[in-house]
C-alpha positions as CSV (number, residue, x, y, z in Angstrom):
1,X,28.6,3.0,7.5
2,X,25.9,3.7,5.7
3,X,23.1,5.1,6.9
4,X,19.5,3.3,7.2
5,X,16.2,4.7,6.2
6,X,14.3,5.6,9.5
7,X,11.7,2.4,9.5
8,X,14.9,0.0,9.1
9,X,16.5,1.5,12.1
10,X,13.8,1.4,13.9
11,X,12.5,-1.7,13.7
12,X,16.3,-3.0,14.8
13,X,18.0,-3.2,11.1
14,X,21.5,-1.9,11.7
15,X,24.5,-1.7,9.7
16,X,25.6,-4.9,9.7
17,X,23.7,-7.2,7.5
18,X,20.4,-8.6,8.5
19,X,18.2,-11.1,7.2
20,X,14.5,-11.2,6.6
21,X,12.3,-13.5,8.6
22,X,12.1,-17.1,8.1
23,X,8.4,-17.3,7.1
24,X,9.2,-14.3,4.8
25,X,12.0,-16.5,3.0
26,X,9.7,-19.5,2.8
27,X,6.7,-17.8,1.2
28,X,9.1,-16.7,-1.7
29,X,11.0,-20.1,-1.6
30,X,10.2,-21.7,-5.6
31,X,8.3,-18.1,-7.1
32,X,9.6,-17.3,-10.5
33,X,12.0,-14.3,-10.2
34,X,11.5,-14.2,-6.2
35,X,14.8,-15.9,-5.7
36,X,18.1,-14.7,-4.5
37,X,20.6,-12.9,-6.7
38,X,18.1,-9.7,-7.3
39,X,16.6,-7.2,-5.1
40,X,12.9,-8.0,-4.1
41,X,10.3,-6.2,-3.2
42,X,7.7,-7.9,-0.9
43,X,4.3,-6.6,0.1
44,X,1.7,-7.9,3.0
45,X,-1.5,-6.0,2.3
46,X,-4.5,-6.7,4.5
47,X,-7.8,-7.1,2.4
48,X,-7.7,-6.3,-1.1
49,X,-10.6,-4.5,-0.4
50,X,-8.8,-2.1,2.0
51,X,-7.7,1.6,1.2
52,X,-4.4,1.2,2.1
53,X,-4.0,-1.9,-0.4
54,X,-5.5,0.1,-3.1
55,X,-3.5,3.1,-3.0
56,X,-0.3,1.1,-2.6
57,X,-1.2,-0.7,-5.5
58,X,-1.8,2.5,-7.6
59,X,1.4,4.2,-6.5
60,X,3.5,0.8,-8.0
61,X,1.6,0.6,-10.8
62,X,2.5,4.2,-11.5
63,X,6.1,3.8,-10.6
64,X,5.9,0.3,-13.3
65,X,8.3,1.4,-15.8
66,X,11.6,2.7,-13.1
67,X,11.0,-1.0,-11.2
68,X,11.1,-2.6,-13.9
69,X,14.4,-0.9,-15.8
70,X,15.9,-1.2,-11.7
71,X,15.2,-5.0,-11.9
72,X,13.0,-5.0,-9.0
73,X,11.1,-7.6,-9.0
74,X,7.7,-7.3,-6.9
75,X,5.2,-9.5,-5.1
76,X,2.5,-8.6,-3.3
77,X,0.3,-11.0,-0.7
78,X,-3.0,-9.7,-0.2
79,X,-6.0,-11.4,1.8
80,X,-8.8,-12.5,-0.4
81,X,-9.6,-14.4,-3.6
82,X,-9.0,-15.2,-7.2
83,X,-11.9,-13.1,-8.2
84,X,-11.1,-10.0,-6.1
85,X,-7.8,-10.5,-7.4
86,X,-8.3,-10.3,-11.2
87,X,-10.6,-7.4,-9.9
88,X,-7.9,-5.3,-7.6
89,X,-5.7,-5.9,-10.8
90,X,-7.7,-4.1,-13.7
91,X,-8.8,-1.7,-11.3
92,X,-5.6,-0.6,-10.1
93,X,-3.5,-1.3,-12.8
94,X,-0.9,-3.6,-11.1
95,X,-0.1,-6.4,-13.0
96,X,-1.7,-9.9,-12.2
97,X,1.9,-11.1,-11.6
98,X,2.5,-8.5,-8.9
99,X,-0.2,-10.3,-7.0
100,X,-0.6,-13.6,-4.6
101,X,-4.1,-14.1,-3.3
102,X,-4.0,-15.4,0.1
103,X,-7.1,-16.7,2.1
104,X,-6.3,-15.5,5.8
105,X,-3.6,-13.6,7.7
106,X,-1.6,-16.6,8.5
107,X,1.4,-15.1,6.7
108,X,0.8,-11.4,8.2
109,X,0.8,-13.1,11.8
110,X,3.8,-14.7,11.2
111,X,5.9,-12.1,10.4
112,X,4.2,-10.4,13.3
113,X,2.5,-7.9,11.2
114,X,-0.4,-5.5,13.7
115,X,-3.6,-7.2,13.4
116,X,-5.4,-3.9,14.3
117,X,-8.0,-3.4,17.3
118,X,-9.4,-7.0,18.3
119,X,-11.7,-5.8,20.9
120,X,-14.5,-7.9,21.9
121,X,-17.2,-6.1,19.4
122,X,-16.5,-7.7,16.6
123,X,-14.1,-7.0,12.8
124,X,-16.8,-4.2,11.7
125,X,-16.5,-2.6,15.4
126,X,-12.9,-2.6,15.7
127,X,-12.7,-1.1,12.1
128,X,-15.0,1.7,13.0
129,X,-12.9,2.5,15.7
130,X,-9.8,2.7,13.7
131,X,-11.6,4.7,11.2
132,X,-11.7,6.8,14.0
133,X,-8.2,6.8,15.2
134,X,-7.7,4.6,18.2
135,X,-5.4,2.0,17.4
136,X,-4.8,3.2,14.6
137,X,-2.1,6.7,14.8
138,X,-2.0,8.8,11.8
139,X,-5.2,8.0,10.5
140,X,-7.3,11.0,11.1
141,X,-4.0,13.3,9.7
142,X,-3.8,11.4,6.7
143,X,-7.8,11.4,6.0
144,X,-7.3,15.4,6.3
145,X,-4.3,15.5,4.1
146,X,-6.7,14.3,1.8
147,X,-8.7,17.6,1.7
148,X,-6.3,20.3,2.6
149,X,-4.0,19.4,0.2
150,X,-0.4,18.8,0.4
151,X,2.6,21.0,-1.1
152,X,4.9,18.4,-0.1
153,X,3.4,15.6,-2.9
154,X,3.0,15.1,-6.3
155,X,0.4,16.3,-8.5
156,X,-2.0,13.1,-8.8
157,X,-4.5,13.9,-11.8
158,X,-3.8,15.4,-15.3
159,X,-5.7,17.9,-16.2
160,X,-7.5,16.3,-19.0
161,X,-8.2,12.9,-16.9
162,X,-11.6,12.7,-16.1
163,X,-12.4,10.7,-12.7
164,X,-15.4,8.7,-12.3
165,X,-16.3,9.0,-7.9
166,X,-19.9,8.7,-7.8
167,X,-22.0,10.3,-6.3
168,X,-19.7,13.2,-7.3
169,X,-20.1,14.2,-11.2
170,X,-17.5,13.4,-13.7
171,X,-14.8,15.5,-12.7
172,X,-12.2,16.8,-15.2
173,X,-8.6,17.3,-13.6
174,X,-8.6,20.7,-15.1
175,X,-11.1,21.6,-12.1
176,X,-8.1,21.1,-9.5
177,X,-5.8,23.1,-11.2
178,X,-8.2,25.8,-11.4
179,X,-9.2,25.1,-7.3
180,X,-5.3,25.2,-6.0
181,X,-2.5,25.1,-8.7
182,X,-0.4,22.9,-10.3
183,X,2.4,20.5,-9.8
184,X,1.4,19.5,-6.5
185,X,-1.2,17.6,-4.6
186,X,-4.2,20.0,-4.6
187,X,-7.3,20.5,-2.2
188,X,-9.9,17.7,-2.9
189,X,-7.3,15.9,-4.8
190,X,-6.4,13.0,-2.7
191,X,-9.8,12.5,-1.3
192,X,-11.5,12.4,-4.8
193,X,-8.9,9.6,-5.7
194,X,-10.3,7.8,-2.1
195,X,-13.5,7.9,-3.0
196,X,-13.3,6.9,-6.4
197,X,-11.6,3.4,-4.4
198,X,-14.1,3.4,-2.3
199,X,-17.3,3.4,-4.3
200,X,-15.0,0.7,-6.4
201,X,-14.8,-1.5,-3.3
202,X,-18.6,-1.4,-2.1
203,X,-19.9,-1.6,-5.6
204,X,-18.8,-5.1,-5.5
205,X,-18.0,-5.8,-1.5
206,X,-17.8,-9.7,-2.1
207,X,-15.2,-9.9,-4.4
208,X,-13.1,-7.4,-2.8
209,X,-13.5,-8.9,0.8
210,X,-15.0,-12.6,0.4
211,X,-15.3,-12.5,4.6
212,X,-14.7,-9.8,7.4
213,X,-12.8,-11.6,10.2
214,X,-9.5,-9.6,8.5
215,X,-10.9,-6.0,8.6
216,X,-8.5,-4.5,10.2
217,X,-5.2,-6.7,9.4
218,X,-2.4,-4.3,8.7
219,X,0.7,-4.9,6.3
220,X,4.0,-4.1,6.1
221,X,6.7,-3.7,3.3
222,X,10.2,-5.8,2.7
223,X,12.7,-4.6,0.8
224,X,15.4,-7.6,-0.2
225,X,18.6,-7.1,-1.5
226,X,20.1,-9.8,-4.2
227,X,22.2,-11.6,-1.1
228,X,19.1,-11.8,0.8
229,X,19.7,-9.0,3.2
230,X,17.1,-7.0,4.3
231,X,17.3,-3.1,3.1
232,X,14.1,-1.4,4.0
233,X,11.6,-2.7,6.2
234,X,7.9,-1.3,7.2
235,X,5.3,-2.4,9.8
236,X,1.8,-0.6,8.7
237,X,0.5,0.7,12.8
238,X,-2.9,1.9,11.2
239,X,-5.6,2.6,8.3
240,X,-3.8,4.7,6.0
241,X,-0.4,4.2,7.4
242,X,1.1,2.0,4.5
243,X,4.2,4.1,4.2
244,X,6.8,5.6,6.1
245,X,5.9,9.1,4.0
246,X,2.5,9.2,3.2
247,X,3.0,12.1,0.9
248,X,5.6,10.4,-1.2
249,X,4.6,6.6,-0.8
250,X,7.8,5.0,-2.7
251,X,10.4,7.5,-1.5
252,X,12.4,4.5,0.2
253,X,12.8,3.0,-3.2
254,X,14.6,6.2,-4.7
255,X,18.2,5.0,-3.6
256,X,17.5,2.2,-5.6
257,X,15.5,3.3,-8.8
258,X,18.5,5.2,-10.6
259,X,17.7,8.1,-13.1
């Protein structure tokens, strides 16, 4: 039998074939190239202003050219609206296509996605407490990761790449090199790249987030094969928990990238 990766397992996907939900089915039901007969992947994001939506949108942009010769065809729902979404798209680099605006979490709560903290103080208080960690596991780590560095990920800024993260001066990439090294993700690295998102986002807040009652909606990832069985499956728990491995976002589509 062949083995599952860890989030499939468990979340209750065994070896014998499973389907995706219903709701999942019907919100790709009559999409161009969402159909069966070729494996799909299928993102929930929460806000299009939220870190985790940006950075999961950078990492498929970058991995573009291996989806595309792997015919994987990819679709991402995120909450918000045609403005933020012609926004999130030439920011990030994903292609327009990639993309379905969606006005509320109706589709997240039917597939049972975590809403995040709904405690009685409000979207902006229940964030801040995630921002914090509670309700929200991992965060705090992966925030760190951000400035320590990580040996176990990719290198994420050429050296001749300049990066615009105000208030922060133009940084060349050269400067990380010369901070930690090369060929891996260096001190600073990660959290430069955050901020850069970050000062993106508030710059233009209304486009990015057109209300707040979704703050702290999480999302979750669906991997489809062509018979409509379900090969990889991942429920976000918190703010910066998008992916199984943080370090290497897209390592669950490797089996099925090729070369």
């Amino acid at each position: 039998m062949t083995e599952l990766p860890e989030s499939a397992a468990a979340q209750g996907i065994t070896g014998a074939p499973s389907l995706p939900p219903r709701p999942l089915l019907e919100a790709l039901a009559g999409r161009e190239g969402m159909g069966a007969g070729q494996r799909r992947l299928v993102l929930l994001w929460g806000q299009l202003g939220d870190f985790d939506s940006l950075e999961y949108a950078q990492a498929l942009a970058g991995a573009r050219s291996r989806l595309e010769r792997a015919g994987i065809q990819v679709l991402a729902f995120g909450i918000g609206n045609e403005a933020g979404r012609q926004r999130f798209c030439a920011f990030t680099g994903l292609p327009l296509a990639w993309l379905q605006a969606v006005p509320d979490a109706t589709l997240h709560q039917a597939l049972e996605l975590y809403p995040g903290l709904q405690l009685p103080i409000g979207p902006w208080g229940n964030l801040l407490l995630m921002c914090a960690g509670l309700g929200s596991p991992g965060t705090l780590r992966e925030v760190l990761r951000g400035y320590t560095g990580d040996r176990r990920a990719p290198q994420l800024i050429d050296e001749e790449t300049v990066i615009q993260a105000p208030p922060l001066p133009p940084l060349r990439g050269s400067l990380f090199a010369k901070a930690g090294g090369r060929g891996f993700q260096r001190p600073f690295e990660l959290a430069t790249l955050r901020l850069r998102n970050m000062g993106e986002v508030l710059g233009h807040w209304r486009t990015y987030v057109p209300h707040d009652a979704f703050l702290t909606q999480r999302g979750g990832t669906f991997l489809l094969d062509g018979d409509n069985t379900l090969l990889y499956v991942h429920r976000d728990r918190g703010i910066l928990g998008f992916a199984e491995a943080m370090a290497q976002p897209l390592r669950f589509l490797e089996p099925y990238l090729g070369a």
